[in-house]
LODO-815495 format. One record per residue (C-alpha): residue in three letters; x negated, y negated, z. Coordinates in Angstrom, 1 decimal. Layout:
+------+--------+--------+--------+
| tinu |      x |      y |      z |
+------+--------+--------+--------+
|  ala |      X |      Y |      Z |
...
+------+--------+--------+--------+
***
This chain:
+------+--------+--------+--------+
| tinu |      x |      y |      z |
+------+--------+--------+--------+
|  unk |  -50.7 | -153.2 |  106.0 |
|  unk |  -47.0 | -151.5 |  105.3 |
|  unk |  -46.7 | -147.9 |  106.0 |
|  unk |  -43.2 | -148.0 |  106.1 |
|  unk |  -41.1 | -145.1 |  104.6 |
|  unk |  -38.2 | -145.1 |  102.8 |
|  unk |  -35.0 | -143.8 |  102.6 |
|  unk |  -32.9 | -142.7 |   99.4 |
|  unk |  -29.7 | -144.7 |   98.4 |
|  unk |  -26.9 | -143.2 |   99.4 |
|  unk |  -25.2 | -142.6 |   95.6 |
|  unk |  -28.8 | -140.7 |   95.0 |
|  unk |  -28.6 | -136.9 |   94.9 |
|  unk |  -30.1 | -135.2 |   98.2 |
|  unk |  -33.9 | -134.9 |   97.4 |
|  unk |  -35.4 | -131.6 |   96.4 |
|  unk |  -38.4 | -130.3 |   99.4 |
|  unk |  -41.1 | -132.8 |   99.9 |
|  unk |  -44.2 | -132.0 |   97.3 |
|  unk |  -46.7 | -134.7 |   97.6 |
|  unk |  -47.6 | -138.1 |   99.2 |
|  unk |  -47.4 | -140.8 |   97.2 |
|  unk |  -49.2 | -144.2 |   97.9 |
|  unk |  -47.5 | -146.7 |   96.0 |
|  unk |  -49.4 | -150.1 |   95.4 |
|  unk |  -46.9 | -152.7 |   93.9 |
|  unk |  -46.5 | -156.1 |   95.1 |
|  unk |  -43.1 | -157.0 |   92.9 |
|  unk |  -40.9 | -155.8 |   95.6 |
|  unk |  -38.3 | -155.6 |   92.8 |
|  unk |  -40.5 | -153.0 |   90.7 |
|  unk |  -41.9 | -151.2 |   93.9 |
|  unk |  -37.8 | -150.4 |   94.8 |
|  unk |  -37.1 | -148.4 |   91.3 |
|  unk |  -40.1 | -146.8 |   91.3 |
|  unk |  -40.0 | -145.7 |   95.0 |
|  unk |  -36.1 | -144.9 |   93.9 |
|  unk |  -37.5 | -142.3 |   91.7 |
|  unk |  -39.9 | -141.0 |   93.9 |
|  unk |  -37.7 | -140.4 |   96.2 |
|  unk |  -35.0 | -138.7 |   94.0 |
|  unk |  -37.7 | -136.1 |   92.7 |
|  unk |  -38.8 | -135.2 |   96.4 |
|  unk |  -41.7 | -136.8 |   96.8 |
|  unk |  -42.6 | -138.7 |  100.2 |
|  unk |  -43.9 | -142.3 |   99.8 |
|  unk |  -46.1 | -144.7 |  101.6 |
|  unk |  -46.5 | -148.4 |  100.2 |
|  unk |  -49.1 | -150.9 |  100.4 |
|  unk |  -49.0 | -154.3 |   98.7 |
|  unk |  -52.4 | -155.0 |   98.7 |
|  unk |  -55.6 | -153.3 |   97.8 |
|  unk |  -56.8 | -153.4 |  101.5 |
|  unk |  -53.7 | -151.9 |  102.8 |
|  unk |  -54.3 | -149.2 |   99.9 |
|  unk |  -57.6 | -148.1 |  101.2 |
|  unk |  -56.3 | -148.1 |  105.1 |
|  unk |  -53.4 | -146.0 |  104.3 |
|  unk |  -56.2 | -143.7 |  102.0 |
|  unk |  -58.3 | -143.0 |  105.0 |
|  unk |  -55.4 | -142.6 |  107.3 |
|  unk |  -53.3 | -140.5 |  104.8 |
|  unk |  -54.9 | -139.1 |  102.3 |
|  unk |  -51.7 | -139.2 |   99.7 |
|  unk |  -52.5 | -136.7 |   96.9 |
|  unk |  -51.3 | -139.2 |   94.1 |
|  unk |  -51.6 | -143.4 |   94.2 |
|  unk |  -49.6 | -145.7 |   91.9 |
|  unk |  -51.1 | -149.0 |   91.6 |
|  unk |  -50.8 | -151.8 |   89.4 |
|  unk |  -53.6 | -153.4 |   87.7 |
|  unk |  -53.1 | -156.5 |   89.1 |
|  unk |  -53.1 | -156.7 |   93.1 |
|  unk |  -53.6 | -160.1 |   95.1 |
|  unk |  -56.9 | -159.4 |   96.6 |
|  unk |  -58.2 | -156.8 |   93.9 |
|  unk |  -57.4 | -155.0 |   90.6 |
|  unk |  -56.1 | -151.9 |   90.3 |
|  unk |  -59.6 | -150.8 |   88.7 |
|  unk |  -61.4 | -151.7 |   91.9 |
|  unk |  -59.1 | -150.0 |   93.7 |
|  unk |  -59.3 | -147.1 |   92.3 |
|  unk |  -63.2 | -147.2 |   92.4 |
|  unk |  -63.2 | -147.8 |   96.1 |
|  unk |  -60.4 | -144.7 |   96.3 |
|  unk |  -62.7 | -142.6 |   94.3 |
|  unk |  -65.6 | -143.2 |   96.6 |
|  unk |  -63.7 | -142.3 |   99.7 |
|  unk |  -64.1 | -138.9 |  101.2 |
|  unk |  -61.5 | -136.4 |  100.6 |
|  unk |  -61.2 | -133.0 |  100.6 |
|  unk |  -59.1 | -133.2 |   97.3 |
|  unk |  -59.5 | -134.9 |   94.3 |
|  unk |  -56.2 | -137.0 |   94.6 |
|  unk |  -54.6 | -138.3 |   91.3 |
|  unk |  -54.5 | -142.2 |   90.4 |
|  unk |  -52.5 | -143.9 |   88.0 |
|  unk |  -53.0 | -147.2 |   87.2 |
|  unk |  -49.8 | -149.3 |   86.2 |
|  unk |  -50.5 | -152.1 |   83.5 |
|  unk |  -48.9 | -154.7 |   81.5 |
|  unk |  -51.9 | -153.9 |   78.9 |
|  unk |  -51.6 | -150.3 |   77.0 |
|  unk |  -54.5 | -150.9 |   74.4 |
|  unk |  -57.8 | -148.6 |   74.5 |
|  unk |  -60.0 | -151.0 |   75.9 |
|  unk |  -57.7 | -150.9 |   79.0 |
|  unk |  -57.8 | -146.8 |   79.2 |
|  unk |  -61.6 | -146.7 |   78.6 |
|  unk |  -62.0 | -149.4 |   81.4 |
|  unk |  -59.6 | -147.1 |   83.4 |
|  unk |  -61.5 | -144.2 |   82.8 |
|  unk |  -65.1 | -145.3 |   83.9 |
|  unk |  -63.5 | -146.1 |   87.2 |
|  unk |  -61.8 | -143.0 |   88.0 |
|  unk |  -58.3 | -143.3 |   86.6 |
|  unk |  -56.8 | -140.5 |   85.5 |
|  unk |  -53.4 | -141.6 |   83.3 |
|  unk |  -52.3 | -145.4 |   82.8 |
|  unk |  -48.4 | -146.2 |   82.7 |
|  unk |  -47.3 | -149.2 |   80.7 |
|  unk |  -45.0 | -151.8 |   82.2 |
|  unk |  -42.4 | -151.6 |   82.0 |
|  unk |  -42.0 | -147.9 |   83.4 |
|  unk |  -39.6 | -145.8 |   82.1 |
|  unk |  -38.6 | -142.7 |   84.3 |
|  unk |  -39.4 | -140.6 |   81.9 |
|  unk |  -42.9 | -141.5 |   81.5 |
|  unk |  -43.4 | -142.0 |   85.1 |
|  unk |  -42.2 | -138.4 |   85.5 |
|  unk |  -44.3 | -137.4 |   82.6 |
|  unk |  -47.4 | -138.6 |   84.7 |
|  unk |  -46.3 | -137.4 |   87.8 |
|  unk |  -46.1 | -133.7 |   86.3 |
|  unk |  -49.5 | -133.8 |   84.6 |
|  unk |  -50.8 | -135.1 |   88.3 |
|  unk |  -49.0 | -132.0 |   89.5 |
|  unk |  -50.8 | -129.3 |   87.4 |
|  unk |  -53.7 | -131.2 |   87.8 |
|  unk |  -53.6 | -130.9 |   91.7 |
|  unk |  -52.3 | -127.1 |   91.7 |
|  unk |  -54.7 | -126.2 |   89.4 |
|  unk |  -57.3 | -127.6 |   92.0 |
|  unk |  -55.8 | -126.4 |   95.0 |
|  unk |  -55.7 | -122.5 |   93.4 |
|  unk |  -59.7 | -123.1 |   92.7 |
|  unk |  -60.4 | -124.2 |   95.8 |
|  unk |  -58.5 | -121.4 |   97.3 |
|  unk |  -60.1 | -119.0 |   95.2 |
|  unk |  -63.7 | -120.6 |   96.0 |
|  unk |  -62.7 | -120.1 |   99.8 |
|  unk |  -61.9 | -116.6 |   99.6 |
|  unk |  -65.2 | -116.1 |   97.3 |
|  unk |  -67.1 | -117.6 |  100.0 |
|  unk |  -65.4 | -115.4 |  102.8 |
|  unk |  -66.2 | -112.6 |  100.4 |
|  unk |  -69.3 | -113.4 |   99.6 |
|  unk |  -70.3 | -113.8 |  103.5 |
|  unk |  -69.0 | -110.6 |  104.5 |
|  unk |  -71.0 | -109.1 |  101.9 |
|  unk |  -73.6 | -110.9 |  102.7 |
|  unk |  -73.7 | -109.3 |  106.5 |
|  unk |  -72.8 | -105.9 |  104.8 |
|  unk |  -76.2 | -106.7 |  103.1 |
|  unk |  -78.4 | -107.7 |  105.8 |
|  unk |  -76.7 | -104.3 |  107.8 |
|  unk |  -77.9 | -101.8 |  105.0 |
|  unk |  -81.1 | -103.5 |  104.4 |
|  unk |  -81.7 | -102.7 |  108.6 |
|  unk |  -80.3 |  -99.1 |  107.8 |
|  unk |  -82.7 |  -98.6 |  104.7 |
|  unk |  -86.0 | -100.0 |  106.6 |
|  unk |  -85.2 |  -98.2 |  109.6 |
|  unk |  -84.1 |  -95.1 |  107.2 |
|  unk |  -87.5 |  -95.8 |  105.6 |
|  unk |  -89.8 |  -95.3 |  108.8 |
|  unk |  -87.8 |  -91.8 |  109.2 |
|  unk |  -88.8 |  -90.7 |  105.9 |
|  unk |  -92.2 |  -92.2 |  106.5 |
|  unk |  -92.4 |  -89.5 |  109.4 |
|  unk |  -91.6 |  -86.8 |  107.3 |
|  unk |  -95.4 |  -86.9 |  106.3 |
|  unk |  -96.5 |  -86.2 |  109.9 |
|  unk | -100.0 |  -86.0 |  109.0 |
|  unk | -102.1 |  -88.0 |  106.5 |
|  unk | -105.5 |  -85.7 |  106.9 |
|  unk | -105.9 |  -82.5 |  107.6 |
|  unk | -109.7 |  -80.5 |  107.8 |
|  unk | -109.3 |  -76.8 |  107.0 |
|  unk | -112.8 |  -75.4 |  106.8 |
|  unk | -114.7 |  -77.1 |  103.7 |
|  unk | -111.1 |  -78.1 |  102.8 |
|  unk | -110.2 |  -81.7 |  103.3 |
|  unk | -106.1 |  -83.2 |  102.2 |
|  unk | -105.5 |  -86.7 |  102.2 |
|  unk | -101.9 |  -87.9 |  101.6 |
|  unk | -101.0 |  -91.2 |  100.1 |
|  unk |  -96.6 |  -92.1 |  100.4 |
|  unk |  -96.0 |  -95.4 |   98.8 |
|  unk |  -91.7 |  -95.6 |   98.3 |
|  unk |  -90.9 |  -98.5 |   95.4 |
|  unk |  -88.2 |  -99.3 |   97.5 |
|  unk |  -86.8 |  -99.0 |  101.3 |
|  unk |  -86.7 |  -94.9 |  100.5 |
|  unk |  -87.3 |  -92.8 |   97.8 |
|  unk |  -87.9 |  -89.1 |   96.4 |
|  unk |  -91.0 |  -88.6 |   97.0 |
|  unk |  -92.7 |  -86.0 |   99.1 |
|  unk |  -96.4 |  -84.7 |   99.4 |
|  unk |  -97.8 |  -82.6 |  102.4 |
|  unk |  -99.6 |  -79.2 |  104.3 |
|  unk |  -99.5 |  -76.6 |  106.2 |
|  unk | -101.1 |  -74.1 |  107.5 |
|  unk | -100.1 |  -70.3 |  106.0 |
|  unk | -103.5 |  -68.1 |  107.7 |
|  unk | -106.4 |  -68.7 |  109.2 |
|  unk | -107.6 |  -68.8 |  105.8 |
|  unk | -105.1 |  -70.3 |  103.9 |
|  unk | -103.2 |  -73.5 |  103.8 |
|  unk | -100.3 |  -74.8 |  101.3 |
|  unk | -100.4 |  -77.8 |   99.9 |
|  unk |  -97.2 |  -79.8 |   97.9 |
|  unk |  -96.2 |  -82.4 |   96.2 |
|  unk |  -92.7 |  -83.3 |   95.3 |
|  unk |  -90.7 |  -85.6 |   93.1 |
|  unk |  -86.7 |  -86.0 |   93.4 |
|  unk |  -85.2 |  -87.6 |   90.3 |
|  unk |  -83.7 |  -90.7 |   90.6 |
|  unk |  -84.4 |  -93.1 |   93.6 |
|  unk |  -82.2 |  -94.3 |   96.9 |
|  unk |  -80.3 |  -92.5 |   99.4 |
|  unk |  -79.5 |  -89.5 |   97.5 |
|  unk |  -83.1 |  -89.1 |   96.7 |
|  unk |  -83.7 |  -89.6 |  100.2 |
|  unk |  -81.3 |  -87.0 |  101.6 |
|  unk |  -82.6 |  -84.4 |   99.4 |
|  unk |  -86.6 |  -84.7 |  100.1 |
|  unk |  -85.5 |  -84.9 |  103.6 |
|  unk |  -84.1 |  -81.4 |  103.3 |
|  unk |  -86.9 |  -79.8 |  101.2 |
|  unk |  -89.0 |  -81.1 |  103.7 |
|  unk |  -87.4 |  -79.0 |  105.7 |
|  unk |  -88.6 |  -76.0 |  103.9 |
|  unk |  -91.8 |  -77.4 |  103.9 |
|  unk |  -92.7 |  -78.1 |  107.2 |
|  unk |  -94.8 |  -76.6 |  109.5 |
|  unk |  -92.5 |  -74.8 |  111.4 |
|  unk |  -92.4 |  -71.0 |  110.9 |
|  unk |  -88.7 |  -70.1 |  111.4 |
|  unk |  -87.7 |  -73.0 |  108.9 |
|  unk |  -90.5 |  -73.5 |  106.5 |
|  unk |  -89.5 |  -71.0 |  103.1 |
|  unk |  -93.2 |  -70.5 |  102.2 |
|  unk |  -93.8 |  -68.6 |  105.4 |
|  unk |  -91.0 |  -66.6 |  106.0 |
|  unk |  -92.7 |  -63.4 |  104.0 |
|  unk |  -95.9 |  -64.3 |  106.6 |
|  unk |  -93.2 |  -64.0 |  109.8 |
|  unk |  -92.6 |  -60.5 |  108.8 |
|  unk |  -95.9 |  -59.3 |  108.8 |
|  unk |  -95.9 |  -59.3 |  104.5 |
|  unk |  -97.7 |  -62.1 |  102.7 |
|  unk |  -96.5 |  -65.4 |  102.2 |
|  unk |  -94.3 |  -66.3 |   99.4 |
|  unk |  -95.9 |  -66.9 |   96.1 |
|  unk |  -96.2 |  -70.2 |   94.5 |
|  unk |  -94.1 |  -69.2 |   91.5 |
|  unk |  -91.5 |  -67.3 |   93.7 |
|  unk |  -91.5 |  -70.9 |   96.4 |
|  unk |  -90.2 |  -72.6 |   92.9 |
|  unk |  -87.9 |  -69.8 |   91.7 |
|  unk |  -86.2 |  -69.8 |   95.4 |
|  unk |  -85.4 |  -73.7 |   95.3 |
|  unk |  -84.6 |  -73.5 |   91.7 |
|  unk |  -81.3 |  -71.0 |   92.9 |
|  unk |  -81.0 |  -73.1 |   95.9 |
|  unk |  -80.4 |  -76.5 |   93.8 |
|  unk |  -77.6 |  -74.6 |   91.2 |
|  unk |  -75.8 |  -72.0 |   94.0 |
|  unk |  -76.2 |  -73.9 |   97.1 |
|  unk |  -76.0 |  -77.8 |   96.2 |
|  unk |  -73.0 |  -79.7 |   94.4 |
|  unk |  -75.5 |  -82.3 |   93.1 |
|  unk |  -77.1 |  -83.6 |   89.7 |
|  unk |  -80.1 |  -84.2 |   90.9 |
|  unk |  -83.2 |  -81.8 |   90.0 |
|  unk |  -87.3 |  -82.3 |   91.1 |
|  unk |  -90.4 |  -81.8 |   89.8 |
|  unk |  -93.3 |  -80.2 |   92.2 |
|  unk |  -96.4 |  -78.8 |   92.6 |
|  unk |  -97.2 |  -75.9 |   95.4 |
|  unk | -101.1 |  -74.9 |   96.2 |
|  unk | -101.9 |  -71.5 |   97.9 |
|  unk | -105.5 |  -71.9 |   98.7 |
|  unk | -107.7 |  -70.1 |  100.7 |
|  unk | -110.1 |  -72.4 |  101.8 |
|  unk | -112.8 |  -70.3 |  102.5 |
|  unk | -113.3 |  -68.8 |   99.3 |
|  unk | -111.8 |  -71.3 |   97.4 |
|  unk | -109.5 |  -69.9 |   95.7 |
|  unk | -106.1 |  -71.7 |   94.7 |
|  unk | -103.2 |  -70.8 |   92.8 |
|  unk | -100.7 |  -73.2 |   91.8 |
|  unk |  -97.7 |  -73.8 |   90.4 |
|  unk |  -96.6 |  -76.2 |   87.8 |
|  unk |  -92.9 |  -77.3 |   87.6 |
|  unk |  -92.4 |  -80.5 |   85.7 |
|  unk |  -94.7 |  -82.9 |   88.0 |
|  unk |  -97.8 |  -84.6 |   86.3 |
|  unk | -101.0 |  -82.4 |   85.6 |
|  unk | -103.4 |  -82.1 |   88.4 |
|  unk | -106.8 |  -83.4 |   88.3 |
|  unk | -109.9 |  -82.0 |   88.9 |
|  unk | -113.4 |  -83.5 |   89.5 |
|  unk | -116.1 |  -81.3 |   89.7 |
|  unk | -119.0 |  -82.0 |   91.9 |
|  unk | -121.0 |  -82.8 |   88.5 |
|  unk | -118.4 |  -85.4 |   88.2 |
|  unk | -117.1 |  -83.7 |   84.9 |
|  unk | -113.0 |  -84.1 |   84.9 |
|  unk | -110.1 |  -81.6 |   83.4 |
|  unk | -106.8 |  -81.4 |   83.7 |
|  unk | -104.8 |  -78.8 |   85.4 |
|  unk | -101.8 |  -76.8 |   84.1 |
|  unk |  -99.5 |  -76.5 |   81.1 |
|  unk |  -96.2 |  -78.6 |   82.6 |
|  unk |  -93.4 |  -76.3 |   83.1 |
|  unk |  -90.1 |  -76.6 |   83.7 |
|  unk |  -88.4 |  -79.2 |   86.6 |
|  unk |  -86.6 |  -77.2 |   89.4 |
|  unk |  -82.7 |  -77.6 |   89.3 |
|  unk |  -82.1 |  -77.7 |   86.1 |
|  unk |  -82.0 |  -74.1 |   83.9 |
|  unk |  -80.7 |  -70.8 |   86.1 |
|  unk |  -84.0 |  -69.1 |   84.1 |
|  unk |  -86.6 |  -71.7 |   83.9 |
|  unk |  -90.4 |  -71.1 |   83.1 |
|  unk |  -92.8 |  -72.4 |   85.7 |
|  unk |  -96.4 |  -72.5 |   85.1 |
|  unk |  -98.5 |  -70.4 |   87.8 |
|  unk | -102.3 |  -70.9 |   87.4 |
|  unk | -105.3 |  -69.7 |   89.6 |
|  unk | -108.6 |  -72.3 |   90.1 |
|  unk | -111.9 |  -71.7 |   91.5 |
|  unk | -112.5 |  -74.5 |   94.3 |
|  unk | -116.2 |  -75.4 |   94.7 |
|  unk | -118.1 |  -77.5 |   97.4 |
|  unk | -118.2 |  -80.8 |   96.1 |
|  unk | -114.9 |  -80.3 |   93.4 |
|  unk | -111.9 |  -82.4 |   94.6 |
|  unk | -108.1 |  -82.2 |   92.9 |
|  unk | -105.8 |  -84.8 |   93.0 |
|  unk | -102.3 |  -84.6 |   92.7 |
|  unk | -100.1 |  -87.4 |   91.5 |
|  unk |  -96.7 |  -88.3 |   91.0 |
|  unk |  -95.5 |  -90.0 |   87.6 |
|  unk |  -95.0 |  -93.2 |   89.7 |
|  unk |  -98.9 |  -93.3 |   88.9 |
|  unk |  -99.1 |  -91.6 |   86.0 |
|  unk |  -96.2 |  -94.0 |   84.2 |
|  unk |  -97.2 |  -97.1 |   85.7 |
|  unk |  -96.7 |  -99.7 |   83.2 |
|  unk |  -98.9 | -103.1 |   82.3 |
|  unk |  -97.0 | -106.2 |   81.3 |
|  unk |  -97.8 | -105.4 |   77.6 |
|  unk |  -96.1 | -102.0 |   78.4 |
|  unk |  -98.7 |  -99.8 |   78.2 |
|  unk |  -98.5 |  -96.7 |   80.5 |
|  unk | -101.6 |  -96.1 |   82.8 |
|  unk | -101.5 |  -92.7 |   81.8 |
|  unk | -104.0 |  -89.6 |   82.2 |
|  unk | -106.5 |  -91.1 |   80.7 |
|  unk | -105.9 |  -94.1 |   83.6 |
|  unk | -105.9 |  -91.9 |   86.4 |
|  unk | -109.5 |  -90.4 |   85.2 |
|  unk | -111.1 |  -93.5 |   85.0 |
|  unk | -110.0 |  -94.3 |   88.5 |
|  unk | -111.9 |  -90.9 |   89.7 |
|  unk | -114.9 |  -92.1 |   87.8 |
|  unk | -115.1 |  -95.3 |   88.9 |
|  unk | -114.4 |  -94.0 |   92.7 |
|  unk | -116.5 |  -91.3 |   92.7 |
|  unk | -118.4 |  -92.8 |   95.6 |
|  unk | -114.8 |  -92.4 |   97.7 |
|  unk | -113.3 |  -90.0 |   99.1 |
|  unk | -110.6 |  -89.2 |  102.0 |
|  unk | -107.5 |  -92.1 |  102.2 |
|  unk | -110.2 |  -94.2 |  101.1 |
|  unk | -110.0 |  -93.3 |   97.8 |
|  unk | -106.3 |  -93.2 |   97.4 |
|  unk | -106.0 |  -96.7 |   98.9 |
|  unk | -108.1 |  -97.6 |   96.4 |
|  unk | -106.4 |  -95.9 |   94.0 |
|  unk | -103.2 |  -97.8 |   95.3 |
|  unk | -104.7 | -100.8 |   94.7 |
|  unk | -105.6 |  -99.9 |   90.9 |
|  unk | -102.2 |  -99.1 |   90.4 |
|  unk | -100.8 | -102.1 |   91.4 |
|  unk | -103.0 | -104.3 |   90.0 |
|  unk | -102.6 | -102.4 |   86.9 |
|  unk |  -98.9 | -103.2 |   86.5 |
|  unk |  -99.1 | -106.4 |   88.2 |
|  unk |  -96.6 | -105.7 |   91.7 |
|  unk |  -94.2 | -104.5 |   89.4 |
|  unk |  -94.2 | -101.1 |   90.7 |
|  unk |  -90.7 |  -99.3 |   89.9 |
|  unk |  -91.1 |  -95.6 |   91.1 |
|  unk |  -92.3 |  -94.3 |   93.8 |
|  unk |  -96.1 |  -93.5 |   94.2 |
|  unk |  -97.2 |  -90.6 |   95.7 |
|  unk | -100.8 |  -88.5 |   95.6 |
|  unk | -102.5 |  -85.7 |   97.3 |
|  unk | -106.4 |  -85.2 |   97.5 |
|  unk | -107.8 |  -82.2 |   98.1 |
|  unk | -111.8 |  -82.0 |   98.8 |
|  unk | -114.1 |  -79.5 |   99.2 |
|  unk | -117.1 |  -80.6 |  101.7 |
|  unk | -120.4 |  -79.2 |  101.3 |
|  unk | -120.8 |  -79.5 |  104.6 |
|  unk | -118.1 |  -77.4 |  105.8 |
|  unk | -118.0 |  -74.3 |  108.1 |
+------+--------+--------+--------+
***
């Protein structure tokens, strides 16, 4: 083996900065001088080997980035050399060119199923030897700028990989909070029974559904939809659950009740967030709801309508209508129309509330489940009641569109017991 380097001929101009190894595999010491010559003048720093085992030492040792070898070596062609260079591990591609007496095709299709990339024909001339050298040049920069481009991908890719892995702890953690915004699932108010179902689509969502109580003989009861779906929908159900909650200095429905009037009106509880999204928050977004007033002893509830999915009720004869003429969504017009409507609740009549997450579930075929869906799931559950039956309502759902569930799903039940106070 002959790793020796060497040094340009003092009539040669001063070499430009050193570019690339070069493994030069030539056993006519006479040939192996001009070419290194060359080499040498154009900057490049050589190794040389005169035999194919040499080659393959100086490979592993050195890893030159371009090999010159002629076809015919004295323990091995220049083909099998290059096949055993090719099959070496390197962290490069490394260029090969093959130097041979024979220029025909044959010889370059035989080069090419072993790994050559460019054959020179003896003898060389400096131009064509530079020629090759070039082409190995953009070859090897192009490569180099991939790979660096694939490493900083990669960095890029793992940071936002961890940047990943942090949101999706913030969103499930984020996700239990706005699970606790529903503090209660069931709440018994004389013959008056709520059951709340939350299901987000995602790690949060927009949708809201809960109670409280107003008198001794009234409770409220909403439901709440926030357009679109993620953190901003998150933020703003957080804060109308804020005006919702059971806490009399905060909650909006009550405030009327705190001074010793009546509590705010359904249709006036809409109208007051409807001027709160336009004056008070720079946002697109807008919501549909519903808001009950009912007086669970006499059973009488009014109700407002504004853009969320018709209520449903079941009377105790197991005869089904639906509530409500739509209105209009809150946040959208400074003068909207909400629909306000009074029912009679009797012992034995249950409502249920849904948000269009049910309603617009959609089969594979695309088929929405629809009104006529959600009625045929209080038929064919009449025998439930409570979070049983929206369980089992969940289920429907699901099964209906297959686990493809997009939207959130959210549902209130409100029952009146026979056996009630």
């Amino acid at each position: 083996m002959k790793a020796a380097k060497r040094t340009a001929p003092a009539t040669v101009i001063a070499p430009a900065p050193l570019r690339r190894t070069v493994l030069l595999v030539v056993p006519d010491p006479a040939e192996q001088a001009e070419l290194a010559a060359i080499l040498l003048h154009d900057g490049y720093e050589i190794i040389e080997a005169l035999t194919g085992a040499d080659a393959l030492e100086l490979c592993l040792a050195r890893a030159p980035d371009i090999v010159l070898a002629d076809r015919a070596l004295p323990d091995m062609s220049g083909l099998s050399l290059c096949a055993a260079f090719r099959r070496t591990e390197r962290q490069s591609h490394g260029y090969f060119v093959l130097i041979s007496s024979d220029g025909s095709d044959a010889e370059m299709q035989a080069g090419l199923r072993e790994g050559v990339d460019d054959i020179l024909t003896k003898p060389v001339a400096p131009m064509a030897l530079r020629a090759r050298l070039a082409a190995g040049e953009r070859l090897l920069r192009i490569e180099e700028e991939l790979n660096a481009s694939n490493a900083q991908l990669r960095s890029a890719m793992e940071r936002l990989s961890q940047t990943q892995a942090a949101m999706e702890r913030d969103l499930r953690e984020a996700r239990k909070l706005q699970q606790g915004l529903v503090r209660e699932r069931v709440g018994r108010f004389g013959m008056a029974e709520v059951s709340l179902l939350l299901r987000p689509s995602g790690h949060i969502g927009g949708d809201l559904v809960g109670f409280f109580p107003i008198t001794d003989q009234r409770i409220g009861l909403f439901a709440l939809d926030v357009s679109g779906h993620g953190v901003t929908a998150a933020l703003l159900t957080a804060q109308l659950s804020v005006h919702l909650s059971g806490s009399p200095d905060q909650n909006v429905a009550l405030r009327g009740a705190q001074s010793g009037a009546d509590a705010v009106t359904p249709g006036g509880l809409a109208h007051f967030f409807n001027t709160m999204m336009l004056e008070e928050m720079n946002t697109d977004s807008y919501f549909t709801m519903i808001y009950g007033d009912l007086n669970h002893r006499t059973g009488k509830l009014r109700m407002v309508q504004a853009g969320h999915p018709h209520p449903v009720l079941q009377r105790a004869d197991g005869s089904i209508q639906r509530l409500g003429k739509g209105g209009m969504p809150v946040g959208v017009l400074e003068r909207p129309v909400f629909d306000e409507f009074t029912v009679r609740m009797k012992p034995g009549d249950r409502l249920l509330i849904t948000s269009d997450g049910i309603t617009e579930a959609s089969a594979p075929n695309g088929r929405l489940l629809g009104d006529d869906g959600i009625e045929a799931i209080m038929r064919t559950n009449a025998f439930l009641g409570g979070v049983a039956f929206l369980e089992s309502m969940a289920w429907s759902v699901s099964e209906y569109c297959r686990g493809e569930r997009l939207d959130d799903m959210s549902a209130l039940l409100l029952e009146m017991r026979a056996d009630g106070p």
